[in-house]
PAPA-215179 format. One record per residue (C-alpha): residue in one letter; x, z, y. Coordinates in steps of 0.2 Angstrom, whole numbers, plus 5000, padded with zeros to 4 digits. Layout:
N
aXZY ...
//
This chain:
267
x504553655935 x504253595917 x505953545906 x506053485890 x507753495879 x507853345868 x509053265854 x508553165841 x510053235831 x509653405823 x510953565825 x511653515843 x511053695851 x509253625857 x508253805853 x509853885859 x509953835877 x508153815880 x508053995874 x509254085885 x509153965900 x507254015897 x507654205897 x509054175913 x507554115923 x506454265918 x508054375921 x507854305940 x506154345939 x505454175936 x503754195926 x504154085912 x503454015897 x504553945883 x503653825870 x504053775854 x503953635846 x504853625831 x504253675814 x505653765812 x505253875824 x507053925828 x506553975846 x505054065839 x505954195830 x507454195844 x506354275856 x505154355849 x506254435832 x505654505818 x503854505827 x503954275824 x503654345805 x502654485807 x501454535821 x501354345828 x501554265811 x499654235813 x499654185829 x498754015836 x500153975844 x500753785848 x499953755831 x498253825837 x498253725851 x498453565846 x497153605832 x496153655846 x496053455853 x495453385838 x493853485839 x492553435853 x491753605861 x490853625877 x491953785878 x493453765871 x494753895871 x496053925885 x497653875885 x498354045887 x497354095871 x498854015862 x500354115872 x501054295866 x502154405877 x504054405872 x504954585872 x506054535889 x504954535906 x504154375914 x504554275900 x503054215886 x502854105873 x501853985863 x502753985846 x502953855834 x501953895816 x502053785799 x500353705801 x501253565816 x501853475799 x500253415795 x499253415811 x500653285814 x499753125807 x497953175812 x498753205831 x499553055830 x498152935823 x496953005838 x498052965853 x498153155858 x499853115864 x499253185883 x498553345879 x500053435882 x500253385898 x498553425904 x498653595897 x500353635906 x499653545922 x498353705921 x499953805919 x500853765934 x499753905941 x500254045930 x502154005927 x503553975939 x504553875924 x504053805910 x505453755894 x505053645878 x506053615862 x505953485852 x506153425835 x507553335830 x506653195830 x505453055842 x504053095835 x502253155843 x502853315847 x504253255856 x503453115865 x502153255871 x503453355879 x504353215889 x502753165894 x502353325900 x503953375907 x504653335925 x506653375920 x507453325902 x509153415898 x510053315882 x511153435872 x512753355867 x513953445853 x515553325857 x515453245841 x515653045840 x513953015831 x513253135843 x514052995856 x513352845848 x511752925846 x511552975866 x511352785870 x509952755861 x509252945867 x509252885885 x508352715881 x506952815873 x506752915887 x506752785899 x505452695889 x504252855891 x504752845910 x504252665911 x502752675900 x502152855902 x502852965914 x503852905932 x504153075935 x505253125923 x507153135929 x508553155916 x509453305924 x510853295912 x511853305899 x512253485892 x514053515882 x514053635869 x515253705857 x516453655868 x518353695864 x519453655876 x521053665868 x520453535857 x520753355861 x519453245851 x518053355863 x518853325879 x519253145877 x517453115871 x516753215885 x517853125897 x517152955892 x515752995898 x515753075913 x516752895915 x515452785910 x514552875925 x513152985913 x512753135922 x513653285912 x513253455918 x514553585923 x514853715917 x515253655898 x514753805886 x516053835873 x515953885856 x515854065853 x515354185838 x514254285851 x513054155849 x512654185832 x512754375835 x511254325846 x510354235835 x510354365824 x509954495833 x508554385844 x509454435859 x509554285872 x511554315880 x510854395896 x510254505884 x511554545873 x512954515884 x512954485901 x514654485907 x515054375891 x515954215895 x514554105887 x513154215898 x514254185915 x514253985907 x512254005905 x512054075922 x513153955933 x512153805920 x510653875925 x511153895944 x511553725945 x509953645938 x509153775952 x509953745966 x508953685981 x509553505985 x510253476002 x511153645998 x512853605991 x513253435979 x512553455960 x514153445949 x513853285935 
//
């Protein structure tokens, strides 16, 4: 299963969730492969600490691959040439690097918008799941992912912007659906920093599991543990397993798993 996590708007937990719903998967065993796409390379140093900086600072990474499609070669390099372990078991990365800034254009201007997806086709072989974060913006990079993904989770941080915003999310992804990838189901929309005691968050979620969009249950609340693991680059299941925010990962992450015709997906 291939998922991207997408949201135009920037600090809405997009490295966060795909990170330790990424490391809950390899936790069960999954073999798993978390990509990042974002300059930034928040994921990048989530999983893989101070290594991101150091060992793997000069790793291909996404970076290298995508340099890799502009070159013609009758033997051109592996997709797995681009991937490094992660310290946790069954879970690998390809992580993001500075050079995706200015491959962007030269990507862009030779239509290698499906190279993603070919590569992870190939993939499918090796890894059980398969997670990609985005930029905080529809650019290439992000365009790639939905057109390589087959399940898009949208991360929502209760905020009104963030509300107005989501309408015009879900028309870009419908668009790549019509125009690019039939496939591709919007399994939900995540809720993060959620406090519940407060009513501006509950009223907004409220309207729209009323307007009938398909918000996921369990909602994960806003806790300092999160930023305990960021810094230490320990996903939750890592750091904290019986925390409340790693039981709200785990059910999340149950619910997006669960076999269908097994019990009603909550939305």
């Amino acid at each position: 299963m291939r998922r991207v996590v997408f949201n135009q708007k920037g600090g809405v937990g997009k490295s966060t969730i795909t990170c330790n719903l990424g490391a809950l998967a390899a936790h069960a065993g999954q073999r798993t492969l978390v990509i990042d796409l974002d300059p930034q390379g928040n994921t990048s140093r989530y999983l893989l600490g101070a290594t991101a900086e150091g060992e793997y600072a000069n790793a291909p990474g996404v970076a290298g691959f995508f340099e890799s499609t502009l070159k013609f070669s009758l033997r051109p390099p592996k997709t797995a040439d681009f991937i490094v372990p992660t310290p946790w078991e069954n879970l690998h990365a390809m992580p993001a690097g500075a050079a995706l800034e200015e491959l962007h254009g030269k990507l862009e201007s030779r239509y290698k918008i499906y190279k993603l997806r070919d590569a992870l086709h190939e993939l499918d072989e090796v890894y059980d799941q398969i997670w990609i974060d985005t930029p905080p913006a529809l650019n290439f990079y992000t365009r790639s992912a939905l057109i390589a993904a087959q399940g898009c989770l949208i991360p929502f941080d209760c905020d009104d912007f963030s509300r107005r915003a989501l309408y015009g999310l879900m028309e870009a992804v419908s668009e790549i659906q019509a125009d690019h990838n039939a496939e591709l189901v919007v399994e939900g929309i995540v809720v993060n920093q959620f406090q519940p005691r407060a009513s501006l968050p509950q009223r907004t979620v409220q309207e729209l599991v009323d307007e009938g969009l398909p918000v996921l249950q369990p909602y994960l609340s806003a806790s300092v543990k999160i930023k305990e693991s960021h810094e230490q680059a320990r996903p939750m299941i890592h750091l904290d397993p019986k925390h409340k925010v790693t039981l709200e990962f785990s059910a999340l992450y149950e619910t997006l798993t669960r076999p269908k015709g097994r019990g009603k997906r909550r939305g």
